[in-house]
Each structure stands twice: as structure tokens, then as C-alpha cells.
N, C-alpha and C positions, 0 to 999 in steps of 0.2 A: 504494500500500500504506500509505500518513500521510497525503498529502493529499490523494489521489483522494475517500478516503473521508468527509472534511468536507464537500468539495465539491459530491459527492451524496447529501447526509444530506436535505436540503430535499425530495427525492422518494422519501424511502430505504421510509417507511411503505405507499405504495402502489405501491413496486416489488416491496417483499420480497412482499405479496400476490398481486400478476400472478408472477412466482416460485413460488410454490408448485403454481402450475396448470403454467406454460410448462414448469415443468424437472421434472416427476415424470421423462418419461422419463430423464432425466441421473442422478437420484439414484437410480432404480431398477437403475440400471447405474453404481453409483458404485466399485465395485471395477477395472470397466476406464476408467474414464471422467473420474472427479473427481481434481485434483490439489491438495494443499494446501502455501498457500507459510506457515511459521512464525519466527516470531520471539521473542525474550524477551519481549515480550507474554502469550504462552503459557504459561511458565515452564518450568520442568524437569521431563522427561516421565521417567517410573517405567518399570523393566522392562516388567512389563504392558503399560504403555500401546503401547508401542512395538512386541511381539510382536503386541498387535492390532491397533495399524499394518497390519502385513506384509499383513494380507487385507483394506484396507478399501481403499489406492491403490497404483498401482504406481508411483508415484515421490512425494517429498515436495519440495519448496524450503524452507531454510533461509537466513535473512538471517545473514549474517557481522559484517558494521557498518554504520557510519553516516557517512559518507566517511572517511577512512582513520585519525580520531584516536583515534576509539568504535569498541569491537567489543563485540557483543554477549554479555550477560556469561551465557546459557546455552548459548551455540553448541557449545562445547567439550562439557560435558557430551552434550547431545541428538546430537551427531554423534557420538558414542563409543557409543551407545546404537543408531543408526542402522548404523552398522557391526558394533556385536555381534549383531544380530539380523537382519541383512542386508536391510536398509531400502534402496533406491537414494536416491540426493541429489544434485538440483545446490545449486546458492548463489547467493543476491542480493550486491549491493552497492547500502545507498541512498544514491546517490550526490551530494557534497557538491562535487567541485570546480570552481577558481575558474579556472582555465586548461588548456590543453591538456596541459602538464606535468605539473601535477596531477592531471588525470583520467587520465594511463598511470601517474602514482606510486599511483593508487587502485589500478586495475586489478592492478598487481602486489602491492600489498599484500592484496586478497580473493585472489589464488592463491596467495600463500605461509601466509596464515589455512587455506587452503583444497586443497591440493595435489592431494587425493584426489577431488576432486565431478568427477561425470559429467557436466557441464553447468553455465556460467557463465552469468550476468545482470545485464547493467547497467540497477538502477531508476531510471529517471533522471525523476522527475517534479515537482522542484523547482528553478527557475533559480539558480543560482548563480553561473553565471560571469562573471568582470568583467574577462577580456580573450583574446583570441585567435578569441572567436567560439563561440558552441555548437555549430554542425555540427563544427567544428575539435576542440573538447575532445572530444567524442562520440565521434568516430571515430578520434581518438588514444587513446582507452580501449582499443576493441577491438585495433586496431595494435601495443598494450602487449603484449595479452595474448594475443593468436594464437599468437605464437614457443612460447609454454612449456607451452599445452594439448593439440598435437597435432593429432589430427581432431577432439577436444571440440566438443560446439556452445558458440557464445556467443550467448545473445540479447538484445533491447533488448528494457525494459517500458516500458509507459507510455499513458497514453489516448491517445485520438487527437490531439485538439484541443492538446496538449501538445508532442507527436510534429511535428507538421505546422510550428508556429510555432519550434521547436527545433532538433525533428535531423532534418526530412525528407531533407535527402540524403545524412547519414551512417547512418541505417537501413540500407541496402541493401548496407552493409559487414559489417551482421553476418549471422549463418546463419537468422536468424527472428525476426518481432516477435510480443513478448507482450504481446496489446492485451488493456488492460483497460476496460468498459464496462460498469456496470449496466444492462442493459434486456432488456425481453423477446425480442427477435428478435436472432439472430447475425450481426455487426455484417457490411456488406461489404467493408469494409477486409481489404487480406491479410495475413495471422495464422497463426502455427502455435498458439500458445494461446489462448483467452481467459478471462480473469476478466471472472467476472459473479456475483459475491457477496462479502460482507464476512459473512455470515450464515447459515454454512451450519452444520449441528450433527455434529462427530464423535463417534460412540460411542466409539471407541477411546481419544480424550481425553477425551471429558466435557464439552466447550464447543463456543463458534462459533468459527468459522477463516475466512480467507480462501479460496476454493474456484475453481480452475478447470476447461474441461471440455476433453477431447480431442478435439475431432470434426475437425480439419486431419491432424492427423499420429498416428500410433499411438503406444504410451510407449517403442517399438523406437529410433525418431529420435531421444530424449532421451538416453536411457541407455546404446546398444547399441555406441556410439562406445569406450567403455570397455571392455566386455565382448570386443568381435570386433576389437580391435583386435590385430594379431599381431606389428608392429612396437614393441611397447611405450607405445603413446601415449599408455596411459593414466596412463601415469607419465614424463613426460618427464624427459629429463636436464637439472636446473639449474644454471646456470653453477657454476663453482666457487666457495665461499665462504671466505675468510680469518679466516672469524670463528671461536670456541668461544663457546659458549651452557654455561650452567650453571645449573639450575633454583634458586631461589633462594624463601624468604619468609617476610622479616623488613621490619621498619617501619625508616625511616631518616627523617632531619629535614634540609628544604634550608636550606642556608646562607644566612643573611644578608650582603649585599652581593655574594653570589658572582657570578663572570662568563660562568657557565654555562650553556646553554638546553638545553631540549627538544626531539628530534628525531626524527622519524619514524618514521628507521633507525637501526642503529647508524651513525656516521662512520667512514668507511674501511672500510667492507664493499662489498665487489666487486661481491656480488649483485644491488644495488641500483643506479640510474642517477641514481634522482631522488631527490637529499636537501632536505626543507625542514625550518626550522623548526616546531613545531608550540605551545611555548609561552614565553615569555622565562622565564629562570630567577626573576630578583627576581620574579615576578608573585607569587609561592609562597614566597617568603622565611620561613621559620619555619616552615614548616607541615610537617606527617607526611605523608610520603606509603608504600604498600606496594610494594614492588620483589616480583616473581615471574622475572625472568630476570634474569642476568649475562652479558655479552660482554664479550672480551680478545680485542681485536684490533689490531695494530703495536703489542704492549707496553701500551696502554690500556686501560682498565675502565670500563667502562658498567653501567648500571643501567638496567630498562625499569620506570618507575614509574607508579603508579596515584593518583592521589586521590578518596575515596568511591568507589570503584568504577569512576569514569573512566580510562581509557589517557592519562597524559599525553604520555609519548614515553620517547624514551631519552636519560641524561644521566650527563656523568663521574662516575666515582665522587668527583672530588674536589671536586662540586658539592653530597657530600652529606653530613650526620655521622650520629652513632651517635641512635635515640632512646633520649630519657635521661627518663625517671619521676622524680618529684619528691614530695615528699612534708614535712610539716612535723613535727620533734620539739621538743622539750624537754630539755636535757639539756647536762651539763658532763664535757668532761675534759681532760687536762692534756696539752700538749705535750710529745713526747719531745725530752731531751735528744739533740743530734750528730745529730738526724735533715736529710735532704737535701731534703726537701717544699719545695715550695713553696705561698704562699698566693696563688690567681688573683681574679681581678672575675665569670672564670664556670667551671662546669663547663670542663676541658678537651676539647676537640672537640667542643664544644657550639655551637650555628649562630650565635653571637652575633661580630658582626665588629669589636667594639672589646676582644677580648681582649686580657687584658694582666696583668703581676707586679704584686700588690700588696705583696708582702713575703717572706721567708723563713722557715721553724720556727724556724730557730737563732736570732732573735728573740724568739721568744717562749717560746723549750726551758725547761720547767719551769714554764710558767703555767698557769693552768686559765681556759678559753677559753669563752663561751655556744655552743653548737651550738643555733641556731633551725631550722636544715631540713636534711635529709639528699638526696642524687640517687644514681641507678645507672644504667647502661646497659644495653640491653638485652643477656642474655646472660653478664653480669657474676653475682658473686656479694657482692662489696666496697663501698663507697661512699665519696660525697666528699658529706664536710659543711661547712656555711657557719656559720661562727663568729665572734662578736664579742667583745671583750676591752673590758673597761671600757666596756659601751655602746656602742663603734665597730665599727662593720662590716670585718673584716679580712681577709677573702675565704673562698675555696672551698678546701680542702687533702683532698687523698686521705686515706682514714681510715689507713693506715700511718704517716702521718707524725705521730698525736696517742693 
């Protein structure tokens, strides 16, 4: 679904032609027949689009992430859309890990992304792993994730020649390979799906999509697991979590010099088996990042942060300070006398790690001070301005104290 598709771009002009002949019959029965796998690629589909969805395929695949540390930043939205207008969906995961541990921490991170899809998939078409062995990581993916989907299918993607040299003996652990192959005749390899386009045109969205076709298994196999299941499977019970989640989204600033890192999950949540890091704190030292969730779990506070749009992980709250806006004035006024301020070298709670007293108001109670720049918090309505006295820099004092 990334790199399948580079790979056979070198033939891609005289396949999409033999294609147009080979697959009349598929497209002329694309209502029962074609499946479309989407991603943020696509971008975020409109009501419309999605209502006429409903009559073009009987099920869709949507990608979740991009191993566990990127999720895809339209998923949310198009599966909230897929559910209100009663779209079926499984979910990819293209998958990134470097060990066996890491490919069950994937696997449970696309099901907890993903709770609801009628069908999981691991696309596993890029080497990544750097120890334990690929058949090993491959089939501890699925291992992860059998316990918490039920009767759900899970299946492998991936080409052949990929498959073969990787996971040929952990394929046979999952419920069905989704073999993907540009070419005109349907591959002999056994398959419950295949892709065999990167170039197929939906009306319903307006563009090309990735297309596959049903001819092994009916759309009953993929989805019906959900539907006719009468033990509940399609919602299974998940372990108990110790965590509270609080929706959250406001901009905060990592600390400089902090001893903090980023991580997967929250720390000390039960739900989870497998904790790793996912990026050192100082990498990010000073920079903004967007938090949208909070966890308080054993007395602790966590923040799940984003930079530009990336999932960094989750990290203490006390890895993070307030963002604080800056801005440059002009302007004199006189310290109060008996006030309690003090004068700092920064912003208080500001990411800067050589914080420190430069002085006190009672110093300078009854002076008149240069105020060059002014800062606020976000959230605040007050400021702290940076003042100098006879041409010396004499630090940061909250505006109460002048």
C-alpha cells in the first residue's frame, strides 16, 4: 500500500491498460465485488461522500497508523462518518516494528485506535526488524491481538515475493492473506483478497483509490464475524484499566534539560504489556508541542503530545510548562512600594533550566523601570514584563508587583 506501489510503477502504464480490458467484469460488479483500502492520503470524506459509499462497496479498509508512533490524522474523523452512515470497516496497521515485542505492542495499539472494526490487518511490507527474526515478530503481532478481537478475522497483507522471504511461516497463523499483485490474471497463491490496483476511480469520492476484488471469499467472511456474533465478540471485554483519560487541547512547551521521555503508553497502565520509549524528552527541549488527552494514573499526570501533527507519545506532566507568547513593548512604570515580587532571569515556568532570582521589588519600590517586552500564558489574562533600570537588564517580574 507505500511501497508495493513504487515498486510497480516501472510497469504500472501498460498494466493499468491490460486492466481496463481484464477487469471490466470486476468493475461492472463493483458494488459486490470491489473493496477499497483508505488512508489520509484521501483526506477527509464529507457526508455525501460516504452515504454514497454505502452503494458503491460492501466493506471499506481504513489505515489506523504507521507502526505505533503515527496514526493517521483522518482516521478519527472518516470512521465517525463510516459509522454514522453505517459503512462496514476493518483497519490496517502499516506496520513499522523492530522486534517481536514491538510488533504485539503494534498490534494492540491498532485495536485500542480501533476497538470497533470488523476485521484487523497486519500490512507488513516493509523490513524493519532488527532482532528476534521476522517470522517471530509477524506472528507475535497476531498472538497480541487474537485475545481481544474475538472471532474477528485478522489478516496479513502483503505481495508475494515479500511474504515468502519474511513471514512464510507465520502467514498461516492468521485467518487469511491479503495478497496484493498488479497483473492481469489472478495470482495462484492462496488468498482471501486481492489487490490489483492502485488506480481504480471512485465516484463516490471523486478520485483513484487502492481497489481490491472478492472472488475467494464473499464480504459475509469479513464483516459477518461482528454482526452474528451472539457471545458479544464483537466487542470484547478489555482488561481493566487504572487509568482516567481527560480530553484535553491546549499547546504546552517541553522543558529544557528535563529528565522526561516519551512513551507509547501511559506508564503504569495495566492495559498495556508493552511499554517503550518512543522519543527522548531533551530531543524536543523548547519546542511547542499540542496535548489532546490527559491520564492520572497512581497519583500521576501524563500528557499525550503531538508535534506538527505527529503522535509523539505520552509524557509527565512535569516534563512540560505552560506556552507563554511573547511579544515586544515600549514603555515605563514605577515599582510598587512593600510589594512581594520578585525579579526572575525568565518567565516563571517557562522551559528554561537555568532559572533563577535576580532581585526583589523592595529594591527597586518607587523606581521607574524600562519595560522592553511583555509574556503571558496561555489562558492567563495578566503579564510578566522584562524591565531594565538604568540600562541593566533586571529581570522578569509579574505585572502586580510594578
Amino acid at each position: 500500500m507505500y511501497k508495493l506501489k513504487y515498486l510497480l510503477m516501472s510497469f504500472g502504464v501498460a498494466l493499468i491498460g491490460v486492466l481496463c480490458i481484464s477487469f471490466t467484469s470486476v468493475k461492472s460488479n463493483a458494488v459486490s465485488n470491489n473493496v477499497y483500502d483508505l488512508s489520509e492520503w484521501q483526506g477527509n470524506f464529507t457526508d455525501n461522500q460516504v452515504k454514497t459509499l454505502k452503494n458503491e462497496v460492501p466493506f471499506v479498509i481504513l489505515r489506523v497508523q504507521f507502526g505505533s508512533a503515527y496514526h493517521d490524522k483522518t482516521f478519527a474523523h472518516n470512521v465517525a462518518l463510516m459509522k454514522k452512515y453505517g459503512v462496514p470497516y476493518g483497519v490496517y496497521s502499516f506496520s513499522q516494528y523492530t522486534s517481536p515485542s514491538d510488533a504485539a505492542s503494534e498490534a494492540k495499539t491498532l485495536y485500542s485506535r480501533a476497538p470497533e472494526a470488523r476485521f484487523y490487518v497486519n500490512d507488513y511490507e516493509q523490513q524493519t526488524v532488527k532482532s528476534g527474526g521476522t517470522n517471530a515478530a509477524t506472528k507475535a503481532w497476531v498472538d497480541a491481538l487474537r485475545p481481544l478481537v474475538g472471532n474477528r478475522k485478522i489478516l496479513f497483507y502483503s505481495y508475494q515475493s515479500f511474504m515468502v522471504s519474511h513471514a512464510a511461516d507465520a502467514v498461516s497463523s492468521y485467518d487469511g492473506y491479503w495478497l496484493a499483485a498488479y497483473q492481469t490474471n489472478e495470482p495462484q497463491r492462496e488468498h482471501v483478497l486481492w489487490q490489483y490496483t492502485d488506480h481504480f476511480y471512485s465516484p463516490a469520492l471523486n478520485q483513484y483509490v487502492d481497489a481490491s476484488v472478492l472472488t475467494q471469499k464473499n464480504s459475509s467472511w469479513f464483516i459477518d464475524a461482528t454482526n452474528n456474533s451472539n457471545n458479544n465478540n464483537n466487542k470484547p471485554s478489555k482488561p481493566k484499566s487504572n487509568v482516567t483519560y481527560i480530553k484535553e487541547n491546549k499547546t504546552l512547551t517541553v522543558k529544557t534539560a528535563v529528565k522526561y521521555n516519551f512513551y507509547n503508553h501511559v506508564p503504569g497502565n495495566n492495559y498495556f504489556s508493552e511499554l517503550h520509549r518512543t522519543h527522548y524528552g531533551r530531543t524536543f527541549h523548547g519546542k511547542n508541542v499540542t496535548v489532546d488527552l490527559k491520564a492520572i494514573v497512581n497519583g500521576r499526570t501524563y500528557y499525550r503530545a503531538h508535534e506538527n501533527g505527529k503522535l509523539l507519545g505520552w509524557i509527565n506532566q512535569n516534563g512540560l510548562g505552560p506556552h507563554i507568547s511573547y511579544s515586544k513593548v515600549n514603555m515605563h512604570k514605577k515599582v510598587k512600594l512593600n510589594s512581594n515580587y520578585r525579579f526572575y532571569n525568565h518567565v516563571t515556568q517557562s522551559h528554561f533550566a537555568d532559572f533563577k532570582t535576580m532581585g526583589t521589588a523592595r529594591e527597586y519600590a518607587g523606581k521607574t523601570v524600562h519595560i522592553t517586552g511583555r509574556a503571558i500564558k496561555d489562558g492567563w489574562k495578566t503579564y510578566y514584563y522584562k524591565c531594565y533600570y538604568e540600562g541593566k537588564f533586571i529581570g522578569w517580574i509579574y505585572q502586580r508587583g510594578i
